[in-house]
Gaussian input, Z-matrix of N, CA and C with variables (Angstrom, degrees):
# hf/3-21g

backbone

0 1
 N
 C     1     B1
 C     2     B2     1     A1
 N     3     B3     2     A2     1     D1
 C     4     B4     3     A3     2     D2
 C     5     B5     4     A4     3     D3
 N     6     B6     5     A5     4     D4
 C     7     B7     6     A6     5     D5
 C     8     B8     7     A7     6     D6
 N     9     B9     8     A8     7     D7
 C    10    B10     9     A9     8     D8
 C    11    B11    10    A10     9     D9
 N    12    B12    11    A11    10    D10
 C    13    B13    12    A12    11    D11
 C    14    B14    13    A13    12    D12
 N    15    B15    14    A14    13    D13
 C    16    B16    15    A15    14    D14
 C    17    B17    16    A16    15    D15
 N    18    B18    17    A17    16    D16
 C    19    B19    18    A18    17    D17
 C    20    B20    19    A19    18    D18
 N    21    B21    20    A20    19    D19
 C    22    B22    21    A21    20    D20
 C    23    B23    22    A22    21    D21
 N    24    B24    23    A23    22    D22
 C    25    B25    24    A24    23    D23
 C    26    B26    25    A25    24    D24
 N    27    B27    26    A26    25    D25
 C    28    B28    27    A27    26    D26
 C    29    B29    28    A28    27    D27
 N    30    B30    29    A29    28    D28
 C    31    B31    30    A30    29    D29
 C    32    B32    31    A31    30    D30
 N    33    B33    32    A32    31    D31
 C    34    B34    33    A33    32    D32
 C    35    B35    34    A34    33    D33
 N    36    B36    35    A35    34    D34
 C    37    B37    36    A36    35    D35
 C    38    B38    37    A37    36    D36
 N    39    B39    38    A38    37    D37
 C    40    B40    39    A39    38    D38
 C    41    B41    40    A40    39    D39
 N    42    B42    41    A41    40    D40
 C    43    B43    42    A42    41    D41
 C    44    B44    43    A43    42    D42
 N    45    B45    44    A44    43    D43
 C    46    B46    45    A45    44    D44
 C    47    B47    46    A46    45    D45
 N    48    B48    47    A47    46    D46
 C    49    B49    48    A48    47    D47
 C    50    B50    49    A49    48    D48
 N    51    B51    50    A50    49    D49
 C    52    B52    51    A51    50    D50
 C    53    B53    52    A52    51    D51
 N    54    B54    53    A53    52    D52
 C    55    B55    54    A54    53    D53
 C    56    B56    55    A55    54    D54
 N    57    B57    56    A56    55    D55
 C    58    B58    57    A57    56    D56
 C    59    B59    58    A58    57    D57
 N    60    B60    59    A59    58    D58
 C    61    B61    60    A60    59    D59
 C    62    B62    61    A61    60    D60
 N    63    B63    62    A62    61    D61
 C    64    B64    63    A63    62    D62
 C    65    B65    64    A64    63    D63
 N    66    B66    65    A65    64    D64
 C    67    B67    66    A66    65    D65
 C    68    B68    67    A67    66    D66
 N    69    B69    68    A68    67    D67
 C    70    B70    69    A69    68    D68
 C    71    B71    70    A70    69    D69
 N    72    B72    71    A71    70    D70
 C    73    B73    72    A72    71    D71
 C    74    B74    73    A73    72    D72
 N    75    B75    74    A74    73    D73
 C    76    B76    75    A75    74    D74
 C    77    B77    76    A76    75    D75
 N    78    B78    77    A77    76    D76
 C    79    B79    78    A78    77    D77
 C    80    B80    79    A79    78    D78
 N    81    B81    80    A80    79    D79
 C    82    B82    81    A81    80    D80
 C    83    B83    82    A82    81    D81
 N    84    B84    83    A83    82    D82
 C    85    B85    84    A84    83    D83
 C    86    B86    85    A85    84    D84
 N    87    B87    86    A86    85    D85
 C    88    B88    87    A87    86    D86
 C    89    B89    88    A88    87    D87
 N    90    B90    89    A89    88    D88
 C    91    B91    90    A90    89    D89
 C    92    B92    91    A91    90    D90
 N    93    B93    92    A92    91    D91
 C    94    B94    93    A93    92    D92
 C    95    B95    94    A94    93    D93
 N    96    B96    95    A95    94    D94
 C    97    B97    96    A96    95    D95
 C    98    B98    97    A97    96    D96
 N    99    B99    98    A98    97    D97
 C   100   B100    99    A99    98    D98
 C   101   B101   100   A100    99    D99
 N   102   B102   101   A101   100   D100
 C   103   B103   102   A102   101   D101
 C   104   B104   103   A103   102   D102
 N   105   B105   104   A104   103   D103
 C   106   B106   105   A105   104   D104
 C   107   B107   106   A106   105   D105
 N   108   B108   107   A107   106   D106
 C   109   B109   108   A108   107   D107
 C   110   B110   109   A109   108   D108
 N   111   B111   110   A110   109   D109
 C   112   B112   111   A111   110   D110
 C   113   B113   112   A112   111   D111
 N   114   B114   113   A113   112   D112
 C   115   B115   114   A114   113   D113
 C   116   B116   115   A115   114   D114
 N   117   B117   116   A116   115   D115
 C   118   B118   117   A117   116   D116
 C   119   B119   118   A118   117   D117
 N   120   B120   119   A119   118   D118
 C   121   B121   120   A120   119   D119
 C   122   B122   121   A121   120   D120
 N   123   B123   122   A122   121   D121
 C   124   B124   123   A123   122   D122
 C   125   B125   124   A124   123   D123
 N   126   B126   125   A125   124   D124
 C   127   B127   126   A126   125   D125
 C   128   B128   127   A127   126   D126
 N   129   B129   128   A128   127   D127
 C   130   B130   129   A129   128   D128
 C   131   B131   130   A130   129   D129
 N   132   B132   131   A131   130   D130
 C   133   B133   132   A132   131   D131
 C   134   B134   133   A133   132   D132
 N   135   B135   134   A134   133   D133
 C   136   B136   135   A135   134   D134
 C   137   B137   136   A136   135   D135
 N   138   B138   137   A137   136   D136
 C   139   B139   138   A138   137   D137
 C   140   B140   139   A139   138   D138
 N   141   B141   140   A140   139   D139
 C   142   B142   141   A141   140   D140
 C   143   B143   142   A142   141   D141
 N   144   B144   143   A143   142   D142
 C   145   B145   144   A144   143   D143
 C   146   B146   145   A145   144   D144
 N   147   B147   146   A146   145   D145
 C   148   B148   147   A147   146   D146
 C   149   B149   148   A148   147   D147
 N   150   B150   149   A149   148   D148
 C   151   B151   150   A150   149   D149
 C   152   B152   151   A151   150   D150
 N   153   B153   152   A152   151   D151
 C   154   B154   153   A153   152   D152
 C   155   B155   154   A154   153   D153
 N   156   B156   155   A155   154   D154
 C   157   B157   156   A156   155   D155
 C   158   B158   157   A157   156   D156
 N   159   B159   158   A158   157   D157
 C   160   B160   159   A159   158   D158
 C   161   B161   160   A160   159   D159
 N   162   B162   161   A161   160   D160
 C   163   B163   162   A162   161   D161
 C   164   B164   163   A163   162   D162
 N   165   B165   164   A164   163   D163
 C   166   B166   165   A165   164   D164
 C   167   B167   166   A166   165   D165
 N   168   B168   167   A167   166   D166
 C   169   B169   168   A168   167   D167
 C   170   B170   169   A169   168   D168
 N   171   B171   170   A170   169   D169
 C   172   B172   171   A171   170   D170
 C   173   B173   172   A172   171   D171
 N   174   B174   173   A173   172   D172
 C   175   B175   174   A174   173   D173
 C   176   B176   175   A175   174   D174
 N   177   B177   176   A176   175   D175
 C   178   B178   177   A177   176   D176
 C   179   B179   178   A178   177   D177
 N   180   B180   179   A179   178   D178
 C   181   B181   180   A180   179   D179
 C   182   B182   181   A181   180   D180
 N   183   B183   182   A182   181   D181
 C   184   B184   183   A183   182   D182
 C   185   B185   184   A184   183   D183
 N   186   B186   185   A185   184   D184
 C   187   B187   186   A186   185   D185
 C   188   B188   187   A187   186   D186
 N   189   B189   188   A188   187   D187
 C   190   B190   189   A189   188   D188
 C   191   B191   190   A190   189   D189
 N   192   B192   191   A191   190   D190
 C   193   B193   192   A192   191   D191
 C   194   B194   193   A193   192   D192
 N   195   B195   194   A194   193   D193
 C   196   B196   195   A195   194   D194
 C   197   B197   196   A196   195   D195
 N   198   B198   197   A197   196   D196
 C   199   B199   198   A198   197   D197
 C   200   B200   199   A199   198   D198
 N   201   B201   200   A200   199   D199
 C   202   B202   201   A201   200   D200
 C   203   B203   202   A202   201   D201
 N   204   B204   203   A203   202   D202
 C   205   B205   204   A204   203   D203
 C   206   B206   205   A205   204   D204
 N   207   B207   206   A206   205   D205
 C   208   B208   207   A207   206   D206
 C   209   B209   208   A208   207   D207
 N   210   B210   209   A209   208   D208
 C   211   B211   210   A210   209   D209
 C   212   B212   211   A211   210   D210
 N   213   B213   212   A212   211   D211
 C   214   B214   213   A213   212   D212
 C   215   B215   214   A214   213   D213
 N   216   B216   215   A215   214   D214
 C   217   B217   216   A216   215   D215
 C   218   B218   217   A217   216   D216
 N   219   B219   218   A218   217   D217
 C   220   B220   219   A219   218   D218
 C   221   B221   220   A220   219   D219
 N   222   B222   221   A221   220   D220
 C   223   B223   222   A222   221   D221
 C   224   B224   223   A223   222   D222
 N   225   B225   224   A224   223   D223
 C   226   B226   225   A225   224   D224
 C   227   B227   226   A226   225   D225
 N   228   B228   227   A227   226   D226
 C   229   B229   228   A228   227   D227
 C   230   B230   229   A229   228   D228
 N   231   B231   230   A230   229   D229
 C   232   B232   231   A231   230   D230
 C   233   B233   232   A232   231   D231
 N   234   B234   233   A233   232   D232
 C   235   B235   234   A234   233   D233
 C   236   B236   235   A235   234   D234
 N   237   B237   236   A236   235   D235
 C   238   B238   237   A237   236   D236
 C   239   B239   238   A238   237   D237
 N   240   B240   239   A239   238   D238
 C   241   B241   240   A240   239   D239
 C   242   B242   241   A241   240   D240
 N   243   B243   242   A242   241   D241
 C   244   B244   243   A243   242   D242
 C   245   B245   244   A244   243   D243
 N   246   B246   245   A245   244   D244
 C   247   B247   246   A246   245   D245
 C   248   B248   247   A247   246   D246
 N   249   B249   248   A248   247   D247
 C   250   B250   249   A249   248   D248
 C   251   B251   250   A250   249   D249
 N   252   B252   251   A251   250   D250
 C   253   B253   252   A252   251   D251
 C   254   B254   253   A253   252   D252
 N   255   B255   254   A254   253   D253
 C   256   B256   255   A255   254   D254
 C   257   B257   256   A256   255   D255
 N   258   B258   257   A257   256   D256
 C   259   B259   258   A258   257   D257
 C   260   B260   259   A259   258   D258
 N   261   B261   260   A260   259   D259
 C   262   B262   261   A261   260   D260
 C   263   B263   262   A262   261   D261
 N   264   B264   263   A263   262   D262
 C   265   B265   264   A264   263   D263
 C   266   B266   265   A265   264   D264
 N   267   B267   266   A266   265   D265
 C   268   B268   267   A267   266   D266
 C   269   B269   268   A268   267   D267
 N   270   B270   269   A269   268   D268
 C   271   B271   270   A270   269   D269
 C   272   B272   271   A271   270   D270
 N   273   B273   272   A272   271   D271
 C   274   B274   273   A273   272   D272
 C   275   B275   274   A274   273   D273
 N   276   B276   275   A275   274   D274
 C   277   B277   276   A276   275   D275
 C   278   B278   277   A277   276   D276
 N   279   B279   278   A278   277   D277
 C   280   B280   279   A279   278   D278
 C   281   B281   280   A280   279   D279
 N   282   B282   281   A281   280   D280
 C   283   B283   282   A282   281   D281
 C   284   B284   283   A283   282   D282
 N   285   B285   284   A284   283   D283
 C   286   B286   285   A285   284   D284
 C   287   B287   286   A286   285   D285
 N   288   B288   287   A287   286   D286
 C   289   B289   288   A288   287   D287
 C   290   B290   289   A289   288   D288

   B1=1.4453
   B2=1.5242
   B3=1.2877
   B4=1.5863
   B5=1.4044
   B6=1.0994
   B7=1.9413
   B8=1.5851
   B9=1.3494
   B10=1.3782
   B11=1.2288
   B12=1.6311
   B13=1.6376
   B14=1.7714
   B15=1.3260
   B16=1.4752
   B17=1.5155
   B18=1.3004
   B19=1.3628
   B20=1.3863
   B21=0.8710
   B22=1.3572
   B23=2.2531
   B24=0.9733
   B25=1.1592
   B26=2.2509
   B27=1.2468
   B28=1.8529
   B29=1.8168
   B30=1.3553
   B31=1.5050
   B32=1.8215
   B33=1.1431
   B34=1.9631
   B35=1.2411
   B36=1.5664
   B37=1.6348
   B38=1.6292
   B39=1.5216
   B40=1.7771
   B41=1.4214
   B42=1.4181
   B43=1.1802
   B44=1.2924
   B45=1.2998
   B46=1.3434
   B47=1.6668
   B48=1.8651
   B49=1.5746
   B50=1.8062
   B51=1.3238
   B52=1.5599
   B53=1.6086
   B54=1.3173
   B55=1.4719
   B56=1.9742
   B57=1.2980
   B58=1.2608
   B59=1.9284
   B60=1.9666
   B61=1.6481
   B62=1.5587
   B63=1.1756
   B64=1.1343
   B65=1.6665
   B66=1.3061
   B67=1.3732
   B68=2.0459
   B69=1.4471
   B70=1.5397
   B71=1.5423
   B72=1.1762
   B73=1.5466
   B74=1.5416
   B75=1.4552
   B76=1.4306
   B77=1.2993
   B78=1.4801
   B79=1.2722
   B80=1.7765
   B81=1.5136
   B82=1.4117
   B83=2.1670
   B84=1.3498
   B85=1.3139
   B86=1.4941
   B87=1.3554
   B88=1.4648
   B89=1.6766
   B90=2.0219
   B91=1.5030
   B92=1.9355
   B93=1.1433
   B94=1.9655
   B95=1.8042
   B96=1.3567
   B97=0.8963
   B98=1.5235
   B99=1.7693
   B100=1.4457
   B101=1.5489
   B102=1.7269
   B103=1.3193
   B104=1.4607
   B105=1.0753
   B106=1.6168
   B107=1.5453
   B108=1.2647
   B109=1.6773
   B110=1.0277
   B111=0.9892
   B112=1.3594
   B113=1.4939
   B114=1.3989
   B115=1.4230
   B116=1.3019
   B117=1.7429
   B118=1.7416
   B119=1.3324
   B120=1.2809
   B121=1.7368
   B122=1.5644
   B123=1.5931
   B124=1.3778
   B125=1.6564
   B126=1.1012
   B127=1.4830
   B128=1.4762
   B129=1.0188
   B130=1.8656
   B131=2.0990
   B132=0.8155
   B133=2.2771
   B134=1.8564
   B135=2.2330
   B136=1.8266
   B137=1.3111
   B138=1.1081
   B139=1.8187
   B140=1.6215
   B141=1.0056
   B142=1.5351
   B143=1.0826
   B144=1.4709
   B145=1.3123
   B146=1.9374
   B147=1.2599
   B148=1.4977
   B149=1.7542
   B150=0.8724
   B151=1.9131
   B152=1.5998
   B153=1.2907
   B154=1.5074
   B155=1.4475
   B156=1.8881
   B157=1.2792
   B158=1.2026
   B159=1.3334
   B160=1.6162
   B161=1.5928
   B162=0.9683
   B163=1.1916
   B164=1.4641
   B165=1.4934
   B166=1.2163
   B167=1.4488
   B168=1.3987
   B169=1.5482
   B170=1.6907
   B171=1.0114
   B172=1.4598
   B173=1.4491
   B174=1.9275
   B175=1.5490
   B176=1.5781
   B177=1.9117
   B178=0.9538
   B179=1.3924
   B180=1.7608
   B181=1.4568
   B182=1.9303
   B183=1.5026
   B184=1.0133
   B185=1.7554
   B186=1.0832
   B187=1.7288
   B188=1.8842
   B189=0.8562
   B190=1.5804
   B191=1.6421
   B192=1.2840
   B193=1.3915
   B194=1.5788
   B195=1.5405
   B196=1.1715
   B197=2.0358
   B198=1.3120
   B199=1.4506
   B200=2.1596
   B201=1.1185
   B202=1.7383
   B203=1.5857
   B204=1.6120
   B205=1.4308
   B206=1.7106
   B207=1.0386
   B208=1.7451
   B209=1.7957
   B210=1.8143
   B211=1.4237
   B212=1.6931
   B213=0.9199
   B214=1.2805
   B215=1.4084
   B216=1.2957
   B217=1.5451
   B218=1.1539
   B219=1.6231
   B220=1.3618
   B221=1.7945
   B222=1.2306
   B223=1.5500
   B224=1.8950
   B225=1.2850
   B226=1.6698
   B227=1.5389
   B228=1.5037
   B229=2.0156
   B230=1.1167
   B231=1.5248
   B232=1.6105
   B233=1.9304
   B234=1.2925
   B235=1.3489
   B236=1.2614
   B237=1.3620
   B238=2.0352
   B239=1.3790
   B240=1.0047
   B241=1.6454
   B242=1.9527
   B243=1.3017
   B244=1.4698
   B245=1.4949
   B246=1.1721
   B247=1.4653
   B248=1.9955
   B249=1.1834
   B250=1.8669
   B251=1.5695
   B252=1.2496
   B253=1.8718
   B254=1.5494
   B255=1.2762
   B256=1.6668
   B257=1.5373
   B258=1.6467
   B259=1.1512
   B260=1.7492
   B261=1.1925
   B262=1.6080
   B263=1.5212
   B264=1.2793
   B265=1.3418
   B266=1.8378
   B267=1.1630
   B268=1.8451
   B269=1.7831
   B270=0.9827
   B271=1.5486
   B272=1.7760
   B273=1.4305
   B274=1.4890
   B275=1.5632
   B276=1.5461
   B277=1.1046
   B278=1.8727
   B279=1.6884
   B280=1.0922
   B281=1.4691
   B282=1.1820
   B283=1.1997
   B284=2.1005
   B285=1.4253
   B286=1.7441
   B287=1.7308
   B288=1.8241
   B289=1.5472
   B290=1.4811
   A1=112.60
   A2=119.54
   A3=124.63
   A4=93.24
   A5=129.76
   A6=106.60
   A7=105.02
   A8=113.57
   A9=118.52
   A10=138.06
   A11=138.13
   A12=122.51
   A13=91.42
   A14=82.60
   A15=95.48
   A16=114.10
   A17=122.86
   A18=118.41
   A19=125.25
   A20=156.65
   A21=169.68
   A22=97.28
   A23=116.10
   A24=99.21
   A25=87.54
   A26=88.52
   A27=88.52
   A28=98.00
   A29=108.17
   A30=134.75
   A31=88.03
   A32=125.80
   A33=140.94
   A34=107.44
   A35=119.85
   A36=106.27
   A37=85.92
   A38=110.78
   A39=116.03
   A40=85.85
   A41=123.76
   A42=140.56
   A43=113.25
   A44=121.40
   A45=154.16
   A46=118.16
   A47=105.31
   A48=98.80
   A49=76.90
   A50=106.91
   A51=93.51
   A52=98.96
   A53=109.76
   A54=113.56
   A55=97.67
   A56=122.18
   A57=109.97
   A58=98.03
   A59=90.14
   A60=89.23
   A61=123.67
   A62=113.55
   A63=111.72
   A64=120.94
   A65=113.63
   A66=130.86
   A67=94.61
   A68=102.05
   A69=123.01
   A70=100.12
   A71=103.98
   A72=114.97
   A73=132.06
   A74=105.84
   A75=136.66
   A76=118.74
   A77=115.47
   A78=153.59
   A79=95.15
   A80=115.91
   A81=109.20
   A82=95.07
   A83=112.63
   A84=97.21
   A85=150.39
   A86=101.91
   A87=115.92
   A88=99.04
   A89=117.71
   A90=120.32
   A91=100.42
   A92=114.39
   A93=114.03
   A94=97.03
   A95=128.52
   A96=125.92
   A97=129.85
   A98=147.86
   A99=148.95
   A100=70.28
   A101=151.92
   A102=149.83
   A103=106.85
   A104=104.05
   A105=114.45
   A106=119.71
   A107=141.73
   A108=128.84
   A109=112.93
   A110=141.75
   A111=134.86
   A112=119.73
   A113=116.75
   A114=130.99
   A115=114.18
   A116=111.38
   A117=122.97
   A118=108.66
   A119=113.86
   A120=102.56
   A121=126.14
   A122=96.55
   A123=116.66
   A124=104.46
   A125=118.37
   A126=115.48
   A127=123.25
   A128=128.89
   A129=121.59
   A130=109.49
   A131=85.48
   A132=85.22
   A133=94.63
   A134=84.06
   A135=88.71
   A136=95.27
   A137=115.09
   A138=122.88
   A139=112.16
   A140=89.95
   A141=97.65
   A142=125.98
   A143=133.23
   A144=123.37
   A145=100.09
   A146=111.06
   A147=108.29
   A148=95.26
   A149=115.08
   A150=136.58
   A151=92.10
   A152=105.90
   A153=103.45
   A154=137.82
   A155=107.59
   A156=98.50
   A157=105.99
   A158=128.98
   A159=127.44
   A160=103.14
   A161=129.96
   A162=123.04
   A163=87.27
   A164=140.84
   A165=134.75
   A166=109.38
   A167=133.58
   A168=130.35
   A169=87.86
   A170=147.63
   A171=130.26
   A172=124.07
   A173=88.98
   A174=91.09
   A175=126.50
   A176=120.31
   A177=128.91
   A178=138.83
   A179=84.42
   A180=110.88
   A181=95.88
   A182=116.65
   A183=88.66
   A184=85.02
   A185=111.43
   A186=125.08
   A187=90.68
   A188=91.37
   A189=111.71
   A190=115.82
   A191=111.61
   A192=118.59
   A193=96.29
   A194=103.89
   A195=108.87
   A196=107.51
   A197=109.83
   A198=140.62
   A199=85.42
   A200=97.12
   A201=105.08
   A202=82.12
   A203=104.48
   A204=116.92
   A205=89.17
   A206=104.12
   A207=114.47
   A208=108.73
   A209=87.78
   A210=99.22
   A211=104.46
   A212=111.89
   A213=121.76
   A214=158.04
   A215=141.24
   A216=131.00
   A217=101.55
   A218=129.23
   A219=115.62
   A220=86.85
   A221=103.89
   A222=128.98
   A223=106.52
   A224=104.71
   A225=106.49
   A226=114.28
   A227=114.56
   A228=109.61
   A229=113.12
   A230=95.74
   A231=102.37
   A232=88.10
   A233=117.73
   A234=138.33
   A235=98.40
   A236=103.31
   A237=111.25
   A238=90.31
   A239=127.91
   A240=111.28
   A241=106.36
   A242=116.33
   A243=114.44
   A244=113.31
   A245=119.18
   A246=150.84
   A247=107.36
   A248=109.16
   A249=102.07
   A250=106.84
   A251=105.75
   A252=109.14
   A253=99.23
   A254=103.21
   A255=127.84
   A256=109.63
   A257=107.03
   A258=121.57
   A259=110.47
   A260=111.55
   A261=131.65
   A262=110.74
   A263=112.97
   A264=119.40
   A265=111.54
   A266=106.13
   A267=83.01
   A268=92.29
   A269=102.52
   A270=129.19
   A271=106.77
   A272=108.48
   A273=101.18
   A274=105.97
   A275=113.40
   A276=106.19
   A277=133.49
   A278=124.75
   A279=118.31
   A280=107.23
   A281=135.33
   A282=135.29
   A283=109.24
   A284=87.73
   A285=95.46
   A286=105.17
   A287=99.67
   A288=82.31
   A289=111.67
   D1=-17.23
   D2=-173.90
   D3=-90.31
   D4=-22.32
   D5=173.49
   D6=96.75
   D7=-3.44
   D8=171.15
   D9=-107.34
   D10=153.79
   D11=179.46
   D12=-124.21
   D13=-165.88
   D14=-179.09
   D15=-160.40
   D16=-171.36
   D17=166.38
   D18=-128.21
   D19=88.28
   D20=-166.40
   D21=-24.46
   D22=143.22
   D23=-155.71
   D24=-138.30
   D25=107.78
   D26=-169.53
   D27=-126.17
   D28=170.92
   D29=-172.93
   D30=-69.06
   D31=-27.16
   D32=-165.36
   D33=-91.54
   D34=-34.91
   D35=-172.24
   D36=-128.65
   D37=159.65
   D38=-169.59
   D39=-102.35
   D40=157.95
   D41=-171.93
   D42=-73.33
   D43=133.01
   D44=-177.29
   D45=72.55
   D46=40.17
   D47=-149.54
   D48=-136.06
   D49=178.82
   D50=172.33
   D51=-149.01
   D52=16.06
   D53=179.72
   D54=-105.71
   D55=128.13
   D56=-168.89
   D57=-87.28
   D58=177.23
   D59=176.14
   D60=-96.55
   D61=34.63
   D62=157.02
   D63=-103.96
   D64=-20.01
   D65=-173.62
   D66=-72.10
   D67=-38.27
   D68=-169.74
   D69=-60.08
   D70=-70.87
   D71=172.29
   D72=-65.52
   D73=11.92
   D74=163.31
   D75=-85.61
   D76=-52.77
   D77=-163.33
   D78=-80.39
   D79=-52.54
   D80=-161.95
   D81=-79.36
   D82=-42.75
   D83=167.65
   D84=-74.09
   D85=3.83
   D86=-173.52
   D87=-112.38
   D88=-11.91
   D89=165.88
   D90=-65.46
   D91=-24.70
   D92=-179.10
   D93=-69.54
   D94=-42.84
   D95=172.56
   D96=-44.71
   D97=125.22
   D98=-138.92
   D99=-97.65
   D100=98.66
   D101=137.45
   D102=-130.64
   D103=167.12
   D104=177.31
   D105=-64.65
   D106=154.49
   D107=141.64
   D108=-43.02
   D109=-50.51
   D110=-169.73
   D111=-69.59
   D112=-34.09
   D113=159.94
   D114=-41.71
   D115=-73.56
   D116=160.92
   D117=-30.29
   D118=-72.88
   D119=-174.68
   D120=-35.94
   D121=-59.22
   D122=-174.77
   D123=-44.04
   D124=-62.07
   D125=-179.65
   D126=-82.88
   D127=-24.66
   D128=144.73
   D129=-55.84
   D130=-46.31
   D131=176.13
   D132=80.68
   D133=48.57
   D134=168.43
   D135=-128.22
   D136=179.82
   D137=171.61
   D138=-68.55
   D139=167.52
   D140=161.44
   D141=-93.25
   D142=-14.91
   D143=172.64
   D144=-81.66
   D145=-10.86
   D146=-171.41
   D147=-72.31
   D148=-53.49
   D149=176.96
   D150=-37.62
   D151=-83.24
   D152=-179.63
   D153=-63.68
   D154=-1.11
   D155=165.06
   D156=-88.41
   D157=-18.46
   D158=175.76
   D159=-63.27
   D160=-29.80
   D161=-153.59
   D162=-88.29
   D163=-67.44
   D164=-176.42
   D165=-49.95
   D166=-35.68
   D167=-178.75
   D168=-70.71
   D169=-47.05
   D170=-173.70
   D171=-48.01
   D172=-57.10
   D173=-172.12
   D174=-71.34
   D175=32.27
   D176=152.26
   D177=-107.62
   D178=21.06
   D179=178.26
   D180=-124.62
   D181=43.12
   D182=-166.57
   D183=-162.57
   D184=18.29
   D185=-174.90
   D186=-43.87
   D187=153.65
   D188=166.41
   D189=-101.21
   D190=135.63
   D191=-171.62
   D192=-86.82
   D193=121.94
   D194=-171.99
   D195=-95.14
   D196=-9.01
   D197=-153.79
   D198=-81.75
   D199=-35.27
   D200=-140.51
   D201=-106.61
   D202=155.43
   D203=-175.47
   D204=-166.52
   D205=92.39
   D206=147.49
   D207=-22.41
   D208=144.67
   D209=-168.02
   D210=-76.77
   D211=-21.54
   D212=159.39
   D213=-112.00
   D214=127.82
   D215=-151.86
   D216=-114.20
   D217=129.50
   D218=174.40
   D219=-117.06
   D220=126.28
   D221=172.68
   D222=-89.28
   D223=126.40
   D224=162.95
   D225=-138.27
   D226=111.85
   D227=174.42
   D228=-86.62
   D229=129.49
   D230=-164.26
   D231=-122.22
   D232=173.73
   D233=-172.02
   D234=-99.63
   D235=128.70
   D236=171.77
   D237=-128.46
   D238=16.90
   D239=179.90
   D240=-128.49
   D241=159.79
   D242=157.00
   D243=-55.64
   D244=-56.63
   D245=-177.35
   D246=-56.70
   D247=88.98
   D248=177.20
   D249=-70.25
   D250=-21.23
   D251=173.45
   D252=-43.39
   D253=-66.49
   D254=-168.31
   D255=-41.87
   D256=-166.44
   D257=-172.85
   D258=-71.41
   D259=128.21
   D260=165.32
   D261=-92.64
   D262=140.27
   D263=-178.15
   D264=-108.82
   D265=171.35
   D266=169.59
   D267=-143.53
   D268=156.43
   D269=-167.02
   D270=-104.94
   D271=119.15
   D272=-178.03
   D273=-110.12
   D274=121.66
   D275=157.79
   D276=-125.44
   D277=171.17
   D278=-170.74
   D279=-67.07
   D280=145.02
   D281=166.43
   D282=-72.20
   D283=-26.00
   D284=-160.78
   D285=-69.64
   D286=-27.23
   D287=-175.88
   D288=-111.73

């Protein structure tokens, strides 16, 4: 009758949120997994923009060391064009992983 809600406020969900942190920490280990957002969502029973805001709040825990350069470079030229005359690109990867 007061026109108001609220949110139930527990040790399980963080305050002012209504998705708890275990569902969170579900969500951030199954984003390491090669599946879609929409996959993640579908089987947590969250959105997809919820999936992908985790995923952008992560990758600022996840900066790349720009300082550091592996003892090794594995180089691969791959084709970005119709045209093989044309421009070749090259692909850098870690040797370490």
């Amino acid at each position: 009758e007061c026109q108001r809600t609220f949110l139930a406020q527990t040790s399980l969900v963080p305050k002012h949120c209504s998705i708890s942190s275990s569902t969170r920490q579900e969500c951030l280990e199954r984003l390491a997994e090669p599946v879609s957002l929409k996959h993640i969502a579908n089987e947590l029973a969250t959105s997809a923009s919820f999936v992908a805001r985790m995923l952008m709040q992560s990758a600022t825990y996840f900066e790349p060391n720009w300082q550091h350069l592996p003892e090794v470079l594995l180089l691969d030229e791959i084709k970005t064009t119709n045209n093989a005359d044309e421009t070749m690109s090259f692909e850098m990867m870690d040797a370490e992983t």
